[in-house]
Residue frames as qw, qx, qy, qz and C-alpha x, y, z in Angstrom:
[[0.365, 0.877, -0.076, 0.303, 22.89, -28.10, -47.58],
 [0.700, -0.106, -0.299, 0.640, 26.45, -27.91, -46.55],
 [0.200, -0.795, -0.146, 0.554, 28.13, -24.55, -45.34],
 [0.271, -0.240, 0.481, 0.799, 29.62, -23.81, -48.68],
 [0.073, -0.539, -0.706, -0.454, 26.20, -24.21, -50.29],
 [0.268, -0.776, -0.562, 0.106, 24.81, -22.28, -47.74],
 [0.181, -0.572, 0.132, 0.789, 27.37, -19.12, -47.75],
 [0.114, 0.068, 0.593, 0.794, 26.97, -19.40, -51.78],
 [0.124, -0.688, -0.714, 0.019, 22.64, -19.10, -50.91],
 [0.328, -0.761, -0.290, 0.479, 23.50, -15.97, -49.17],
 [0.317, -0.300, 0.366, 0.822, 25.46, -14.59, -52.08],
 [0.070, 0.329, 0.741, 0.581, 22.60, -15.32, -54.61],
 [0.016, 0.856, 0.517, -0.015, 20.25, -13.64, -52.55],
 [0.396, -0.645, 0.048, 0.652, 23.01, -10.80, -52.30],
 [0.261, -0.057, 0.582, 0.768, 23.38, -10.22, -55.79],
 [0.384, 0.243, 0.077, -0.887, 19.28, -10.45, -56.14],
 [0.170, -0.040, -0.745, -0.644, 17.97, -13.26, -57.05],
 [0.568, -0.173, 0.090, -0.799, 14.77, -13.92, -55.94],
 [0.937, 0.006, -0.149, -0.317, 13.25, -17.26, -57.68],
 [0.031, 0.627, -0.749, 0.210, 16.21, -19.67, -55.90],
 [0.959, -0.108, 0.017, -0.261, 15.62, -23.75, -55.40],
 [0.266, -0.670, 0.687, -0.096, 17.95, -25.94, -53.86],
 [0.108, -0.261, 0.949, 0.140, 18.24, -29.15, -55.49],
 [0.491, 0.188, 0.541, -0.656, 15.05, -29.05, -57.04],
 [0.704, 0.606, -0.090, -0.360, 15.66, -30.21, -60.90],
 [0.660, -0.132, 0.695, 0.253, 17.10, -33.55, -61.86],
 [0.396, 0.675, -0.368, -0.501, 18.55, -33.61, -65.46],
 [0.908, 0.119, 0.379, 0.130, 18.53, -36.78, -67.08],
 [0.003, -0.744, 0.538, 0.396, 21.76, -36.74, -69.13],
 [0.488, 0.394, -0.692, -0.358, 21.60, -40.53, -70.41],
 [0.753, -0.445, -0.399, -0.274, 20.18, -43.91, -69.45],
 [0.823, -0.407, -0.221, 0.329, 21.20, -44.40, -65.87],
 [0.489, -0.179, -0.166, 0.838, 22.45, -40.94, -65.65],
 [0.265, -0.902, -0.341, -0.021, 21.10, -38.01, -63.79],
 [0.313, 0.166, -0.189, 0.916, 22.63, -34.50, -62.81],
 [0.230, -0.838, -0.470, -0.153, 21.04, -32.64, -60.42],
 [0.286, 0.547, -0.174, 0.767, 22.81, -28.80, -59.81],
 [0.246, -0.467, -0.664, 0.530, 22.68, -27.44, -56.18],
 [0.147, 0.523, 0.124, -0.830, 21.04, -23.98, -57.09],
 [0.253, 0.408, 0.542, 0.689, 18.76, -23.07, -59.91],
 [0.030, -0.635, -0.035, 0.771, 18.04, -19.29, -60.21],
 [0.442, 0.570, 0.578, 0.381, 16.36, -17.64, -62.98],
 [0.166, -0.029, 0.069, 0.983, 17.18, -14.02, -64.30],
 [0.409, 0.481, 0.432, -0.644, 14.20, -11.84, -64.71],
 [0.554, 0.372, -0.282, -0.689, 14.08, -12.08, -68.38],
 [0.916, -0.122, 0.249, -0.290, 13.75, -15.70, -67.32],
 [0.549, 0.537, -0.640, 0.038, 16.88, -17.62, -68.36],
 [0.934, -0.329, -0.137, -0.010, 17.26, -20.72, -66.50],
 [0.196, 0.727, -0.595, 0.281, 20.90, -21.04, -64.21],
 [0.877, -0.450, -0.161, 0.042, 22.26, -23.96, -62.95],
 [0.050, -0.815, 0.497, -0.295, 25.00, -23.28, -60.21],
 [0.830, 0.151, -0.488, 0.224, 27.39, -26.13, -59.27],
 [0.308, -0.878, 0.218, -0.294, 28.88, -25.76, -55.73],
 [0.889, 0.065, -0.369, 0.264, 32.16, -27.23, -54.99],
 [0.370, -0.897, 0.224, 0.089, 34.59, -26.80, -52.53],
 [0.362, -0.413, 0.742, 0.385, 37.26, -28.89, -54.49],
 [0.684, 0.393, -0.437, -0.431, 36.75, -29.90, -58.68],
 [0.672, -0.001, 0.740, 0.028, 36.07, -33.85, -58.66],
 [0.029, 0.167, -0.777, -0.607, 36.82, -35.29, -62.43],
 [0.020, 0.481, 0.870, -0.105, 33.64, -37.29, -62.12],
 [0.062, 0.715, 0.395, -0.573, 31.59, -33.83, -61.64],
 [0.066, 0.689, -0.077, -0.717, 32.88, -31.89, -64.14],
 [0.137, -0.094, 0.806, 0.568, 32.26, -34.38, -66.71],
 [0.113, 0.481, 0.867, -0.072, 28.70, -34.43, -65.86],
 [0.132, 0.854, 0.189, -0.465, 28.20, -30.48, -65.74],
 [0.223, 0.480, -0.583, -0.617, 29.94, -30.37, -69.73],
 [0.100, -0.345, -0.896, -0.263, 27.30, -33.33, -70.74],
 [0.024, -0.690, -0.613, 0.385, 24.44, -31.52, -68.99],
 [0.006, -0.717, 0.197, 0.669, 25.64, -28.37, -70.85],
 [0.068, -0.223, 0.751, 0.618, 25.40, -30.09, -74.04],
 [0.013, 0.463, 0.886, 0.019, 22.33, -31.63, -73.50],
 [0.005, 0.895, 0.445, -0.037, 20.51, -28.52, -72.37],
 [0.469, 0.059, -0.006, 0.881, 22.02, -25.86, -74.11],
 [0.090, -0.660, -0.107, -0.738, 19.34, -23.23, -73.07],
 [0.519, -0.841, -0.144, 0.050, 20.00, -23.64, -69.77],
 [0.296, 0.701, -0.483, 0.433, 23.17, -21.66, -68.41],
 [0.904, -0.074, -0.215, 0.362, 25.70, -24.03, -66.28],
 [0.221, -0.810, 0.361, -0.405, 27.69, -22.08, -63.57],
 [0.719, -0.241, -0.525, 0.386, 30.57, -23.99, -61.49],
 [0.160, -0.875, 0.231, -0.394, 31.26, -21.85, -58.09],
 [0.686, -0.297, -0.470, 0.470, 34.12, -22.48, -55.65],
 [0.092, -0.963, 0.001, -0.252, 35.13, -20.46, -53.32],
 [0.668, 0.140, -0.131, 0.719, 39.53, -20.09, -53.02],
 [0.580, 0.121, -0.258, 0.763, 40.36, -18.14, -50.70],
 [0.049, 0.590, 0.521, -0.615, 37.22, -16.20, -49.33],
 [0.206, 0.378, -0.304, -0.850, 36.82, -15.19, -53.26],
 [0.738, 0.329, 0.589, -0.002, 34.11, -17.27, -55.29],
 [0.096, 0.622, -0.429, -0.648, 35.07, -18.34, -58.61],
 [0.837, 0.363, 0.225, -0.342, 32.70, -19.18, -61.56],
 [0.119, -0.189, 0.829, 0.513, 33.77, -21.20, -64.31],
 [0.754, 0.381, 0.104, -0.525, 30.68, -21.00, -67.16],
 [0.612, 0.118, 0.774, 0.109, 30.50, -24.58, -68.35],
 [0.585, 0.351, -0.404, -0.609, 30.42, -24.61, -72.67],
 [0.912, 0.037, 0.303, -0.276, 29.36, -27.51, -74.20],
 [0.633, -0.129, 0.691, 0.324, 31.25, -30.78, -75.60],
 [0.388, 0.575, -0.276, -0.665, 31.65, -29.31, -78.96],
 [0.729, 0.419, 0.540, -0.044, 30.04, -32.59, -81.64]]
């Protein structure tokens, strides 16, 4: 875990979540392609969240978290950065078909 992953850890338990796993759920997106989110976090009425930590947007990422967001649309897709000592989500929709 870098330090940006690790300051964004500290936020999630700040806000409250509880159930928190750090790179623990590979998504198969297509053959010979895999996404795997640095945080999932579930809400209490159980909704599944994957969080994305960047410190800079790579094309290459963000093509994978809007395919991963299509694929599994009942999970909720979360980029965080953090600009300027402020994180800032961006909720991933899917690749509209």
């Amino acid at each position: 875990m870098n330090k940006t992953e690790a300051a964004w850890l500290d936020e999630l338990i700040r806000i409250g979540y509880t159930r928190i796993r750090f790179s623990a759920i590979t998504f198969k997106l297509g053959h010979d392609c895999r996404y795997t989110p640095d945080f999932i976090c579930f809400t209490r009425s159980g909704q599944m969240i994957a969080w994305e930590v960047k410190g800079f947007r790579r094309d290459d990422a963000m093509v994978k978290l809007r395919v991963a967001a299509t694929v599994f649309p009942e999970v909720e897709f979360i980029l965080v950065e953090l600009k300027k000592s402020i994180w800032v989500r961006t909720y991933i929709s899917p690749i509209p078909l």
